[in-house]
GUTOR-31734 format. One record per residue (C-alpha): residue number from 1; residue in one letter; x, y, z. Coordinates in steps of 0.02 Angstrom, whole numbers, always signed. Layout:
<rec i="NUM" aa="A" c1="X" c2="Y" c3="Z"/>
...
! end
This chain:
<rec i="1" aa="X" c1="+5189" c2="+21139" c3="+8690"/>
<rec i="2" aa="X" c1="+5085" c2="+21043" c3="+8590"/>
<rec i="3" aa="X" c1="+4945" c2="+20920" c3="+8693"/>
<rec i="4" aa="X" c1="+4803" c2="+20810" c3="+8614"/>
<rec i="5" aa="X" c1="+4638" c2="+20841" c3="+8676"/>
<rec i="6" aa="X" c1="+4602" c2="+20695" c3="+8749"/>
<rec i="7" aa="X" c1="+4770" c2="+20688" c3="+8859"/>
<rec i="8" aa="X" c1="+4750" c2="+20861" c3="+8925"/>
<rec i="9" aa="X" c1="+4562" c2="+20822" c3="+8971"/>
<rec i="10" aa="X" c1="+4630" c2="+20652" c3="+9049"/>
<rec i="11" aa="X" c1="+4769" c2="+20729" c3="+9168"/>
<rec i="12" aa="X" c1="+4673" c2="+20871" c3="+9189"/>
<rec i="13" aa="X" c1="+4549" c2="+20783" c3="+9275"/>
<rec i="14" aa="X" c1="+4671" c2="+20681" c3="+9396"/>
<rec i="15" aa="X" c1="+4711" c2="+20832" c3="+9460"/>
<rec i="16" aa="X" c1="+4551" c2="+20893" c3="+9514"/>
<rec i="17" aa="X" c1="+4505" c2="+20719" c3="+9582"/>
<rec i="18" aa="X" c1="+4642" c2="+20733" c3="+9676"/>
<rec i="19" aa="X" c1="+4601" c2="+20888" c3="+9782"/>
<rec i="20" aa="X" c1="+4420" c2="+20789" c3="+9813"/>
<rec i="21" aa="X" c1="+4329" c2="+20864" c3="+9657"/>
<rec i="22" aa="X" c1="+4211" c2="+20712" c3="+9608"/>
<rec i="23" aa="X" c1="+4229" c2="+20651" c3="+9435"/>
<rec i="24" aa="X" c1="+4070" c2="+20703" c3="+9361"/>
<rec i="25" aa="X" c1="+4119" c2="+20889" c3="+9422"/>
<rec i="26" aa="X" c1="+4289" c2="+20868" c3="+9366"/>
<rec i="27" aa="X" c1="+4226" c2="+20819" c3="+9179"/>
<rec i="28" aa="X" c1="+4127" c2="+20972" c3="+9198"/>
<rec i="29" aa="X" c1="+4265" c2="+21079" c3="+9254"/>
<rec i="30" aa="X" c1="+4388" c2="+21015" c3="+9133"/>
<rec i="31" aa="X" c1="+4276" c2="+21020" c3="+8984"/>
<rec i="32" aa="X" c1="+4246" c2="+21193" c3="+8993"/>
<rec i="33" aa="X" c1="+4416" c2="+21246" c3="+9003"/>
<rec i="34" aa="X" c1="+4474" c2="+21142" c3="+8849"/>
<rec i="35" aa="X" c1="+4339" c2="+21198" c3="+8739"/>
<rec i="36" aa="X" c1="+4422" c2="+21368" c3="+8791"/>
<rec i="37" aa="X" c1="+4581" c2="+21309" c3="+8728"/>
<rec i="38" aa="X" c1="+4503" c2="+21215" c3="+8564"/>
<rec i="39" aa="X" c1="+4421" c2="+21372" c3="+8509"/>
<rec i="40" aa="X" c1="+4571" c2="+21462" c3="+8521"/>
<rec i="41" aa="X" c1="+4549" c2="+21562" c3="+8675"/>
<rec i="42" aa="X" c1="+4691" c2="+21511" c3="+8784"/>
<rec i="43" aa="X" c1="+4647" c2="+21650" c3="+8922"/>
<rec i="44" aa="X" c1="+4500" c2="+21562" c3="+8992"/>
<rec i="45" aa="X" c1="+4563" c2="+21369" c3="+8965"/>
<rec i="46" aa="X" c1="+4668" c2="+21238" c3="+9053"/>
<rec i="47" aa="X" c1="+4800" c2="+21385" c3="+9113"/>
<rec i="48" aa="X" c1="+4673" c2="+21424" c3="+9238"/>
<rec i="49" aa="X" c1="+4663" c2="+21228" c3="+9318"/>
<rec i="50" aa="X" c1="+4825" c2="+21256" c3="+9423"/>
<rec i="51" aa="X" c1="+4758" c2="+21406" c3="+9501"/>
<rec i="52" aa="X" c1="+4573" c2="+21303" c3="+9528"/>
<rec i="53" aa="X" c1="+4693" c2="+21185" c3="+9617"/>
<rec i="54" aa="X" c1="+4781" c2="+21297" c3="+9738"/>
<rec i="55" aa="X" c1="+4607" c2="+21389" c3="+9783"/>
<rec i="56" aa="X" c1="+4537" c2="+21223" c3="+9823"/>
<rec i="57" aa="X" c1="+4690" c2="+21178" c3="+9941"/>
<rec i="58" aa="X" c1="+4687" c2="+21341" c3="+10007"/>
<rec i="59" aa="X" c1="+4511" c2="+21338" c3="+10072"/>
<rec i="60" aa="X" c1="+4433" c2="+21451" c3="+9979"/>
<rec i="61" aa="X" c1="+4353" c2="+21356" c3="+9834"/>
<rec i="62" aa="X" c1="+4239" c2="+21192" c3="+9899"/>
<rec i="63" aa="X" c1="+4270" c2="+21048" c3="+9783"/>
<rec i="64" aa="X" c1="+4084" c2="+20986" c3="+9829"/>
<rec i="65" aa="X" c1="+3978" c2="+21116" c3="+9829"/>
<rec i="66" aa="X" c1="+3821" c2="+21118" c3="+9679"/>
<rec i="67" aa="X" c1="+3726" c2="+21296" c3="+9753"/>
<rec i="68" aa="X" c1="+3577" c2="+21325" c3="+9865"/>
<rec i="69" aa="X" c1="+3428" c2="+21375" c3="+9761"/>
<rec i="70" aa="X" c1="+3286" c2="+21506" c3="+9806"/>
<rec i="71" aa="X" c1="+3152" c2="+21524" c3="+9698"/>
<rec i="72" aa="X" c1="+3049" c2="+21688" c3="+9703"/>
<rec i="73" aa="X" c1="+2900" c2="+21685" c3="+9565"/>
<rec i="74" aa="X" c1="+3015" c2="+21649" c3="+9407"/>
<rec i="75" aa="X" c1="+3166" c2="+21736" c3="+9495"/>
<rec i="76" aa="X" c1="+3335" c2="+21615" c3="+9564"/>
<rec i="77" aa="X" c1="+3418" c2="+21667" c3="+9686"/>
<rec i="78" aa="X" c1="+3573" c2="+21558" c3="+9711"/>
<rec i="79" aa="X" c1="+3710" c2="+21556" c3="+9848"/>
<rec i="80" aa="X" c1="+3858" c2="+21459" c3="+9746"/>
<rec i="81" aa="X" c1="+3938" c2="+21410" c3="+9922"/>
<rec i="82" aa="X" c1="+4096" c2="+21437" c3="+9852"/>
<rec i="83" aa="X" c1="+4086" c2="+21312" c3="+9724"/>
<rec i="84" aa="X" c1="+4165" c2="+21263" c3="+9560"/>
<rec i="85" aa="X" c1="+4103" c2="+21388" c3="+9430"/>
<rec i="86" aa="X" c1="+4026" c2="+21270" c3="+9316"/>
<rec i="87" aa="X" c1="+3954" c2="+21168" c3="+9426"/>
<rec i="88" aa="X" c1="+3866" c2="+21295" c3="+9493"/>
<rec i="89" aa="X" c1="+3793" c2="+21387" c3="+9341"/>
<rec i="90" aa="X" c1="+3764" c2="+21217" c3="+9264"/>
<rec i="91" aa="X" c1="+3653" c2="+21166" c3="+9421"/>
<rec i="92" aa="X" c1="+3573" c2="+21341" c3="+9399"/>
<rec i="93" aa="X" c1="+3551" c2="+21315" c3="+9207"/>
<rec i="94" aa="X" c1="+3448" c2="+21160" c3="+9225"/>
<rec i="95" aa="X" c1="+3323" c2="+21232" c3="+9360"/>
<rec i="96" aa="X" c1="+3307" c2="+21356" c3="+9230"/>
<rec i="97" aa="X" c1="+3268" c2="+21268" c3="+9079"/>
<rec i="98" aa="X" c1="+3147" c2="+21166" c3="+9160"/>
<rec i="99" aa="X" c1="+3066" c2="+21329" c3="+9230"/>
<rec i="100" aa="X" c1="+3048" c2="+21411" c3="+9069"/>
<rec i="101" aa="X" c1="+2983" c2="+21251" c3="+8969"/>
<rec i="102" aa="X" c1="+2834" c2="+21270" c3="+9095"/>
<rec i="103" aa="X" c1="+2835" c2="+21490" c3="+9109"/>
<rec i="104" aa="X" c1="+2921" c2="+21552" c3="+8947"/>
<rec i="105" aa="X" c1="+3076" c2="+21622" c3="+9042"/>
<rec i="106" aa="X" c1="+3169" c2="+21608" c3="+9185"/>
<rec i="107" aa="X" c1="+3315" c2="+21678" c3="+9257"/>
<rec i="108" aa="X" c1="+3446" c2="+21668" c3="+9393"/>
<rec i="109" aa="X" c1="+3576" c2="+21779" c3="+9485"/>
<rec i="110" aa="X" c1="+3721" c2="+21686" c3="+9581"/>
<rec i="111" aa="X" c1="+3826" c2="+21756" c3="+9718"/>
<rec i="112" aa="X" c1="+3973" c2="+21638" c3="+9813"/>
<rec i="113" aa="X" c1="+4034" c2="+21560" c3="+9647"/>
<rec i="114" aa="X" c1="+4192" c2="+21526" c3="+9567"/>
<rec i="115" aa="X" c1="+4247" c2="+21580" c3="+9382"/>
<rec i="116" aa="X" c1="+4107" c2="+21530" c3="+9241"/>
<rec i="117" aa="X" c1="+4257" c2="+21542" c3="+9119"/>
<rec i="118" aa="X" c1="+4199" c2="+21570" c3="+8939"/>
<rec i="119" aa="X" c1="+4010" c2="+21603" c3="+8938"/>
<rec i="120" aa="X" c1="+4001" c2="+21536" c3="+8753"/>
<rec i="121" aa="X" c1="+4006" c2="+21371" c3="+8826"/>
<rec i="122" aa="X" c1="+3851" c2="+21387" c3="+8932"/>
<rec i="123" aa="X" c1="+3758" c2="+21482" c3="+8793"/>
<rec i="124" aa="X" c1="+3799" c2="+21305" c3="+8667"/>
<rec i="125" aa="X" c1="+3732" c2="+21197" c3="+8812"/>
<rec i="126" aa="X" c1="+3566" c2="+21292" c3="+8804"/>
<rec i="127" aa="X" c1="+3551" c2="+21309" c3="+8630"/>
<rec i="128" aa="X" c1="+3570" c2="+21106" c3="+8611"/>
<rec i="129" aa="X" c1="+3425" c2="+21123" c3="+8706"/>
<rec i="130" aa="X" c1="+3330" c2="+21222" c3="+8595"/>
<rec i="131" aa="X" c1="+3333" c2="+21379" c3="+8718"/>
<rec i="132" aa="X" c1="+3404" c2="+21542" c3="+8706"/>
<rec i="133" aa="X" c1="+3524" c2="+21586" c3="+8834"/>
<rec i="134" aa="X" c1="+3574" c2="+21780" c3="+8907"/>
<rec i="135" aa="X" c1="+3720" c2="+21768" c3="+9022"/>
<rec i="136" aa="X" c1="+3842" c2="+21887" c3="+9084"/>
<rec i="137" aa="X" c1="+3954" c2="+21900" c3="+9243"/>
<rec i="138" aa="X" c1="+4054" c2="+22024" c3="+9324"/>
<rec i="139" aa="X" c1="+4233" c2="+22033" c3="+9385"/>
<rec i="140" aa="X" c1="+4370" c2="+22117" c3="+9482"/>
<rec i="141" aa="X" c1="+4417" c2="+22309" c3="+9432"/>
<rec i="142" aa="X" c1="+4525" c2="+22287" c3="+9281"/>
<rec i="143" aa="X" c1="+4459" c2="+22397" c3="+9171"/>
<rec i="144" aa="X" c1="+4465" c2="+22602" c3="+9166"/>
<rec i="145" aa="X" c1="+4320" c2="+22700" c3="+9139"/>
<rec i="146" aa="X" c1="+4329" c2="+22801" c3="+8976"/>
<rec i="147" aa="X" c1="+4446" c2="+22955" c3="+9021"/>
<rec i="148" aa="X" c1="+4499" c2="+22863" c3="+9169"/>
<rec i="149" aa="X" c1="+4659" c2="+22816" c3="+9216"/>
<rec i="150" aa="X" c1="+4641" c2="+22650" c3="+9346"/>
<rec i="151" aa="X" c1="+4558" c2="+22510" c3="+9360"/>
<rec i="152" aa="X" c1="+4363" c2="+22548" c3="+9437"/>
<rec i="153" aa="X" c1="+4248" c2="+22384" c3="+9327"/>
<rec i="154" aa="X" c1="+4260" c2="+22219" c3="+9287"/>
<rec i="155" aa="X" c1="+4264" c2="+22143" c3="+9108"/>
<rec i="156" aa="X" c1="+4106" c2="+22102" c3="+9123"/>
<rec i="157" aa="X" c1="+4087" c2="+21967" c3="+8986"/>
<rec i="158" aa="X" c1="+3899" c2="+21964" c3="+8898"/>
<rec i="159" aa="X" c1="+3848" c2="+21807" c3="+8801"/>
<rec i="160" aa="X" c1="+3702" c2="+21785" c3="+8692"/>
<rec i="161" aa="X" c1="+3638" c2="+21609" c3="+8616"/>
<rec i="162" aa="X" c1="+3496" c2="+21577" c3="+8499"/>
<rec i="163" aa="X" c1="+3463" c2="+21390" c3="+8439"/>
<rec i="164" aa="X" c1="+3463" c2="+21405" c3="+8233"/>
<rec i="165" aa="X" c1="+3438" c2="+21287" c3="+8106"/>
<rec i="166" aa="X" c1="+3608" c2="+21214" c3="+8054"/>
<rec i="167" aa="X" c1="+3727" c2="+21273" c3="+8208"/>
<rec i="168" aa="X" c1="+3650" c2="+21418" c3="+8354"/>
<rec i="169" aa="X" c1="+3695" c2="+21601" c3="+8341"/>
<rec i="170" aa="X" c1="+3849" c2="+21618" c3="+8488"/>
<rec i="171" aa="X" c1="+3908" c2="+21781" c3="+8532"/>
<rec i="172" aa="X" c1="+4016" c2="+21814" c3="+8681"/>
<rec i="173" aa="X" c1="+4104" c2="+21953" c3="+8703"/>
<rec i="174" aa="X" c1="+4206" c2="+22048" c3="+8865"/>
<rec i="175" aa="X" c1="+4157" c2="+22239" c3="+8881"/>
<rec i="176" aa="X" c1="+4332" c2="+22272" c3="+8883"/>
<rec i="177" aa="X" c1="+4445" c2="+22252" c3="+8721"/>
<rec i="178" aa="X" c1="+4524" c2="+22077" c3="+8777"/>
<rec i="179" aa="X" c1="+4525" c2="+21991" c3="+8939"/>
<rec i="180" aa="X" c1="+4637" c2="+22001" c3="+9093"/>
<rec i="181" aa="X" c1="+4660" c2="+21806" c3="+9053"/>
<rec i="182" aa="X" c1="+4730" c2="+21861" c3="+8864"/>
<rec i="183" aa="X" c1="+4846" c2="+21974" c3="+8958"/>
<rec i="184" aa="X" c1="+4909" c2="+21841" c3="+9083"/>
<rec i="185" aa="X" c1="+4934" c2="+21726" c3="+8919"/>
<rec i="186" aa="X" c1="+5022" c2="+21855" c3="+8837"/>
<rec i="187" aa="X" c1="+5135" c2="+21861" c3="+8988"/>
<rec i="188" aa="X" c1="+5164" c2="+21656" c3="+8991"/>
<rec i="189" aa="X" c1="+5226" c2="+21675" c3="+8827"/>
<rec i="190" aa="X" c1="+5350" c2="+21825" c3="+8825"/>
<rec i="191" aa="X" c1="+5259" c2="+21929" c3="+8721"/>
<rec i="192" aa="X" c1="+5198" c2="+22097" c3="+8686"/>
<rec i="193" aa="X" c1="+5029" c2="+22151" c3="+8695"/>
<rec i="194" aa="X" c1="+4971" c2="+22315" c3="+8588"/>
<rec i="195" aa="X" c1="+4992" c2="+22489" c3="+8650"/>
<rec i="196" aa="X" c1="+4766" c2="+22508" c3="+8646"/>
<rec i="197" aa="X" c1="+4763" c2="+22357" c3="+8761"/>
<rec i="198" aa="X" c1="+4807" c2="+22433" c3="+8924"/>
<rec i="199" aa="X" c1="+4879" c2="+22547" c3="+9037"/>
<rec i="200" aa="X" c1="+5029" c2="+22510" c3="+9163"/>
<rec i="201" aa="X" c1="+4984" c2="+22545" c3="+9339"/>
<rec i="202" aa="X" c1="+5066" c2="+22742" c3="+9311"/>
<rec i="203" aa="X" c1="+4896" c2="+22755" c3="+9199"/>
<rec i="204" aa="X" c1="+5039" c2="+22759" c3="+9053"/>
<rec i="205" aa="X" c1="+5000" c2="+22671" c3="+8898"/>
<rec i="206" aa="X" c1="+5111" c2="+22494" c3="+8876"/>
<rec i="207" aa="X" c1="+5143" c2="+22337" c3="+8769"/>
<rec i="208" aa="X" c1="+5227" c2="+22259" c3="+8935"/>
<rec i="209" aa="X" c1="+5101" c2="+22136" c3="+8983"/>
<rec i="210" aa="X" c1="+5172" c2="+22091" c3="+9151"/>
<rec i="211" aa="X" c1="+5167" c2="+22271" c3="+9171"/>
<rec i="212" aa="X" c1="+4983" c2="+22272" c3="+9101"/>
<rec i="213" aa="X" c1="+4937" c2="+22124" c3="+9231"/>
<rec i="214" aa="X" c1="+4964" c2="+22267" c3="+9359"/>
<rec i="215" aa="X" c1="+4867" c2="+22423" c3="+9279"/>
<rec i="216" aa="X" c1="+4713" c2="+22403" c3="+9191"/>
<rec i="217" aa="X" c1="+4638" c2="+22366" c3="+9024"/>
<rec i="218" aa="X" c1="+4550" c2="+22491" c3="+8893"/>
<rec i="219" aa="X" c1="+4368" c2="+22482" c3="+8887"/>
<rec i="220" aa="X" c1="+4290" c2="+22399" c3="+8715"/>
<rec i="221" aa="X" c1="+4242" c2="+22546" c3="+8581"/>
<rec i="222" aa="X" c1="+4265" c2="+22706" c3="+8702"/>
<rec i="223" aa="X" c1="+4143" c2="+22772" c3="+8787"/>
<rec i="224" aa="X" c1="+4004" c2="+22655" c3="+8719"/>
<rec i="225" aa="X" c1="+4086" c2="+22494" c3="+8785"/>
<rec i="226" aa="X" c1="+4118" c2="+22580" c3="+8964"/>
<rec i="227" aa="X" c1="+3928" c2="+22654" c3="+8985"/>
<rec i="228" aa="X" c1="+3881" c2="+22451" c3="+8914"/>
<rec i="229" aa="X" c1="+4021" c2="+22370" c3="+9051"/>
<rec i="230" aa="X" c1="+3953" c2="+22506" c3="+9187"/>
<rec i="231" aa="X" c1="+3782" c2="+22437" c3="+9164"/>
<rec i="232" aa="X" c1="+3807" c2="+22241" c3="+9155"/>
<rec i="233" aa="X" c1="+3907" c2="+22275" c3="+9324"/>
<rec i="234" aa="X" c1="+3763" c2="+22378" c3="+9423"/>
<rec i="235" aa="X" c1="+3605" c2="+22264" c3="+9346"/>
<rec i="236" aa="X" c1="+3707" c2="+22113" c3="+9410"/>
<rec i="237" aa="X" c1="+3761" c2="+22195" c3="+9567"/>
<rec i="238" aa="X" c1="+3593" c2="+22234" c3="+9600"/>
<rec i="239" aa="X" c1="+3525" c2="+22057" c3="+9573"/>
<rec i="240" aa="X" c1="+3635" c2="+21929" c3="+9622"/>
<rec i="241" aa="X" c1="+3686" c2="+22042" c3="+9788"/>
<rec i="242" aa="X" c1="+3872" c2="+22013" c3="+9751"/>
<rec i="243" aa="X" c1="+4016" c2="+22154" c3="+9795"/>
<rec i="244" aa="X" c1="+4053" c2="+22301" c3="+9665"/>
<rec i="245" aa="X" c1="+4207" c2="+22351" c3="+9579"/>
<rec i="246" aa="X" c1="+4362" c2="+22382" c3="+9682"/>
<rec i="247" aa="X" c1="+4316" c2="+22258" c3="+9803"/>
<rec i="248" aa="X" c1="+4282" c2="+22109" c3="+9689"/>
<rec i="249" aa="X" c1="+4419" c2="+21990" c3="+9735"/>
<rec i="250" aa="X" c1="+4440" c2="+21805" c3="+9694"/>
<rec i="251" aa="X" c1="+4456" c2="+21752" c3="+9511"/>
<rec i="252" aa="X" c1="+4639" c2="+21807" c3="+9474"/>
<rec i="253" aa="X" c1="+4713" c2="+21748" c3="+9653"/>
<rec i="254" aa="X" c1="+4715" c2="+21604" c3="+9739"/>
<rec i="255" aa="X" c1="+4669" c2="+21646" c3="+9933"/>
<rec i="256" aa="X" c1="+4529" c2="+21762" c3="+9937"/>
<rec i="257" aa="X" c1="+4350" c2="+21709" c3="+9918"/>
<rec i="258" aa="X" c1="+4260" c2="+21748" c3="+9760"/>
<rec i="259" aa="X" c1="+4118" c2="+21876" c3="+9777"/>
<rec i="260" aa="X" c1="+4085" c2="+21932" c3="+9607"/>
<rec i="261" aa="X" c1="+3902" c2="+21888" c3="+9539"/>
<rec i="262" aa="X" c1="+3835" c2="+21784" c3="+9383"/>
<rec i="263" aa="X" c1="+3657" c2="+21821" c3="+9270"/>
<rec i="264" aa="X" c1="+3581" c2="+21698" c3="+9168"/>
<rec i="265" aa="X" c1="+3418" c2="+21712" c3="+9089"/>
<rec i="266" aa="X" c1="+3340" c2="+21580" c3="+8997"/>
<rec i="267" aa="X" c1="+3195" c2="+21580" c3="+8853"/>
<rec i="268" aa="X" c1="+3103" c2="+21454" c3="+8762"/>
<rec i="269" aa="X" c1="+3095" c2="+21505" c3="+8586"/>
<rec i="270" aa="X" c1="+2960" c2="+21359" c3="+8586"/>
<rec i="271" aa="X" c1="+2953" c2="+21240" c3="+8427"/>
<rec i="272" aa="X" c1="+2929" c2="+21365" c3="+8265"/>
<rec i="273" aa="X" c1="+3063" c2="+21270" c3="+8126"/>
<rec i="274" aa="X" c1="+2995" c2="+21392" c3="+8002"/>
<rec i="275" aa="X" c1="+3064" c2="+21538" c3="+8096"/>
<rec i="276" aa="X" c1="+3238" c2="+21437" c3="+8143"/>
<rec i="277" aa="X" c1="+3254" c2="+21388" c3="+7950"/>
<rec i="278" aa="X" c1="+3215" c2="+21574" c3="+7903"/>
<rec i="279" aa="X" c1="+3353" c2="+21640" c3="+8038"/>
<rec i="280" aa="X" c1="+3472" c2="+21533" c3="+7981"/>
<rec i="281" aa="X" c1="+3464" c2="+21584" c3="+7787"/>
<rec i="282" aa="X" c1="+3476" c2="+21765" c3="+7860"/>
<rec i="283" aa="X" c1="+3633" c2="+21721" c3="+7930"/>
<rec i="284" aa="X" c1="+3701" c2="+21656" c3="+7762"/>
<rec i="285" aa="X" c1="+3667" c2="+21796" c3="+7696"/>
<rec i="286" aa="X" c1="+3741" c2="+21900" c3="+7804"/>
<rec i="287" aa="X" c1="+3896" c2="+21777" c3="+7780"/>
<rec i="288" aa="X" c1="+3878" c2="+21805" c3="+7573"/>
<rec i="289" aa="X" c1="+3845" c2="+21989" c3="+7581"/>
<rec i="290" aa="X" c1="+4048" c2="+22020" c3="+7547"/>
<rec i="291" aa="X" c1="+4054" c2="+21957" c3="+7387"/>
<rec i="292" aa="X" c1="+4168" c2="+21841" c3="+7287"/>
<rec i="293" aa="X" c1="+4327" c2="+21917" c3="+7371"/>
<rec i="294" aa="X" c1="+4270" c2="+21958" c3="+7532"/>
<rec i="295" aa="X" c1="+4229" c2="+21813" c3="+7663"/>
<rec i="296" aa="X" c1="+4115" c2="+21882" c3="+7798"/>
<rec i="297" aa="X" c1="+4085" c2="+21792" c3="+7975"/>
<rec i="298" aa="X" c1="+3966" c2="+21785" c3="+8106"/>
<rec i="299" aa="X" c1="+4020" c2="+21781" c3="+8299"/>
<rec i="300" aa="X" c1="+4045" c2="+21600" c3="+8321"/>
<rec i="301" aa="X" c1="+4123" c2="+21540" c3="+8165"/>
<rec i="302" aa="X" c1="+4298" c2="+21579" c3="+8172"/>
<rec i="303" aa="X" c1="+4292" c2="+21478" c3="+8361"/>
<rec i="304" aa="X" c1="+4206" c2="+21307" c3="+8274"/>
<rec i="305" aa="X" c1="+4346" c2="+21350" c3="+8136"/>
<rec i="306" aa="X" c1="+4483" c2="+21341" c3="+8249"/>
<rec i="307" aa="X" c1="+4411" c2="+21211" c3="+8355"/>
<rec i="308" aa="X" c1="+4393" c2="+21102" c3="+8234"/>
<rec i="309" aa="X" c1="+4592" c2="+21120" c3="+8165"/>
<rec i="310" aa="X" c1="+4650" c2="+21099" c3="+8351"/>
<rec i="311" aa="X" c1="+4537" c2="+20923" c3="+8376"/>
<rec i="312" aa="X" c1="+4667" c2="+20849" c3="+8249"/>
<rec i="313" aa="X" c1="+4809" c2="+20932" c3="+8301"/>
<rec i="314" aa="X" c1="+4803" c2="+20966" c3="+8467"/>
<rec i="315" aa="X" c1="+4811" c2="+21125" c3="+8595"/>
<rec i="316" aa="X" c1="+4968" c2="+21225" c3="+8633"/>
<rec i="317" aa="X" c1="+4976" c2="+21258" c3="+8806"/>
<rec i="318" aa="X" c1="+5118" c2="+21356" c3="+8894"/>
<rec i="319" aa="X" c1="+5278" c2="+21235" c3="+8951"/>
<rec i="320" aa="X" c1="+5262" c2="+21307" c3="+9116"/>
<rec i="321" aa="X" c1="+5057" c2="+21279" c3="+9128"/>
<rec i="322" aa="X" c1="+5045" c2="+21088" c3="+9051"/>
<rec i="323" aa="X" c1="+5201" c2="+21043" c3="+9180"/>
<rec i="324" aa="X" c1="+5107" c2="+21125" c3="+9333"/>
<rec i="325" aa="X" c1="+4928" c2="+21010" c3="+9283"/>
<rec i="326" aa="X" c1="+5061" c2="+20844" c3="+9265"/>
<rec i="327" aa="X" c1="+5111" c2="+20880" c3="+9432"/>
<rec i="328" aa="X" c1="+4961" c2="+20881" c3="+9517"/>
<rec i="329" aa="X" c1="+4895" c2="+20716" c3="+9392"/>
<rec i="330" aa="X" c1="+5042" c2="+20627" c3="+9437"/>
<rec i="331" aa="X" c1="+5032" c2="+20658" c3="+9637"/>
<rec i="332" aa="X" c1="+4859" c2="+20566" c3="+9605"/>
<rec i="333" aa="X" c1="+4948" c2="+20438" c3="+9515"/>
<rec i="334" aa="X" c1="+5063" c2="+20393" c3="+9651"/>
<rec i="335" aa="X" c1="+4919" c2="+20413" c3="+9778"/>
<rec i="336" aa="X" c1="+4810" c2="+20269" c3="+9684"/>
<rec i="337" aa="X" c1="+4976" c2="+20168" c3="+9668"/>
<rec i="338" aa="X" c1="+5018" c2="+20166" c3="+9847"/>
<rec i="339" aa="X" c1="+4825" c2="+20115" c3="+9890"/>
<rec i="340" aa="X" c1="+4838" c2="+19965" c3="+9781"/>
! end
């Protein structure tokens, strides 16, 4: 189903205020899932608000909660409280960037939070800032080791953002070949998935992504993107203090608490528009090296491609998805009615 923007960021955010998320939070919320969705990455945008819903009527997610902070040296510690994602990291973010305006760099590890969703969003906030962002998060165990055969790491998504003349540099990337969330969407839809996506939960290989949804998902170029997923999941382990593997739980359900952990590290590049100006004609080149008949890209410009097509045409959510979020906006609806 085709949606405009602006009506699926408008309902969408009824139906958080309705479950007590304030508005500023909910704008937060909502905004990061529809960039998700604008950029053409449907796995980590609004499909995810229903579930955000149930958690938070469920107990386990707390519409309120911004993060405790514990500053050691140039170190963050931060216990989410359970809160939305966002919210969270975004609290985080700005503790940092006023840290490392003042010390160079900063960083933070989070425990207690809820889904960051796509960590290219985060790494554009801090690059409008003229900072260069380093962020990556773990997961539950949906991905096999290389020569495995079941699920033992997360995705573990890494995202790296550099402020450049022009537009910054945005990469952000999963350590597995796609996302659980790209194999739930796949599922939404009816369709297939292909066979080097995942295995079924018989360790078989399959292009059944409901059966996919309950084996696990190949690891991103072999061996090299398991030994780079293994790593992101025992330096953040190690940091933010969060659970490991098997018994992450809490960003594909919608009654256990989340206990995976988040890593952010921020750097100020400081003012040097020589160097910016002289990155940014490296990336042209890098975009011209191809030749007449060959277009080359850099991470990031397909996304602010499609974006840009999908702010005058809209998003396509799933029937089933867009439905669910009207629901919930029009139970606030009759709510505010009733009150007047």
């Amino acid at each position: 189903m085709l949606v405009p923007s602006f009506t699926a960021a408008q309902t969408s955010c009824r139906a958080l205020e309705h479950v007590g998320v304030h508005m500023d939070s909910a704008a937060l919320q909502v905004d990061l899932l529809l960039e998700a969705d604008l950029r053409g990455r449907p796995s980590h945008g609004l499909m995810r608000l229903p579930r955000l819903v149930e958690r938070i009527c469920n107990g386990v997610l707390n519409p309120g909660a911004t993060g405790q902070h514990q500053w050691r040296g140039n170190f963050l510690e931060v216990d989410g409280q359970n809160g939305l994602g966002p919210v969270v990291a975004c609290s985080a973010l700005d503790a940092l960037a006023a840290a490392s305006r003042q010390h160079g760099l900063a960083l933070a590890a989070i425990r207690h939070n809820n889904h960051l969703g796509m960590l290219a969003w985060y790494a554009q906030r801090m690059a409008a800032q003229g900072l260069i962002l380093i962020a990556a998060s773990t997961s539950e165990a949906l991905v096999h080791p290389w020569g495995g055969r079941r699920a033992m790491l997360g995705t573990n998504p890494l995202a790296i953002g550099i402020p450049i003349a022009g537009k910054p540099f945005i990469l952000d990337m999963a350590t597995s070949v796609v996302s659980m969330g790209q194999i739930h969407d796949h599922a939404l839809r009816g369709q297939q998935i292909p066979a080097h996506w995942a295995l079924d939960a018989q360790g078989q290989a399959t292009t059944d992504a409901a059966a996919a949804r309950q084996g696990s998902i190949a690891p991103f170029g072999e061996a090299k993107g398991y030994a780079l997923g293994l790593a992101l999941e025992l330096l953040i382990t190690c940091l933010a203090g969060s659970a490991i593997g098997t018994d992450v739980v809490g960003t594909l359900d919608s009654t256990q608490v989340c206990n995976k952990g988040d890593l952010f590290i921020v750097i100020n590049p400081g003012e040097r528009p020589d160097l910016a100006r002289q990155l940014s004609g490296y990336l042209d080149a890098v975009r011209g090296s191809g030749g007449s008949d060959q277009t080359v890209s850099v991470p990031g410009d397909r996304a602010m491609q499609v974006r840009a097509s999908n702010l005058e045409s809209g998003i396509t959510l799933a029937d089933d998805v867009w439905r669910q979020i009207q629901r919930m906006a029009g139970r606030q609806t009759q709510s505010t009615e009733q009150q007047a």
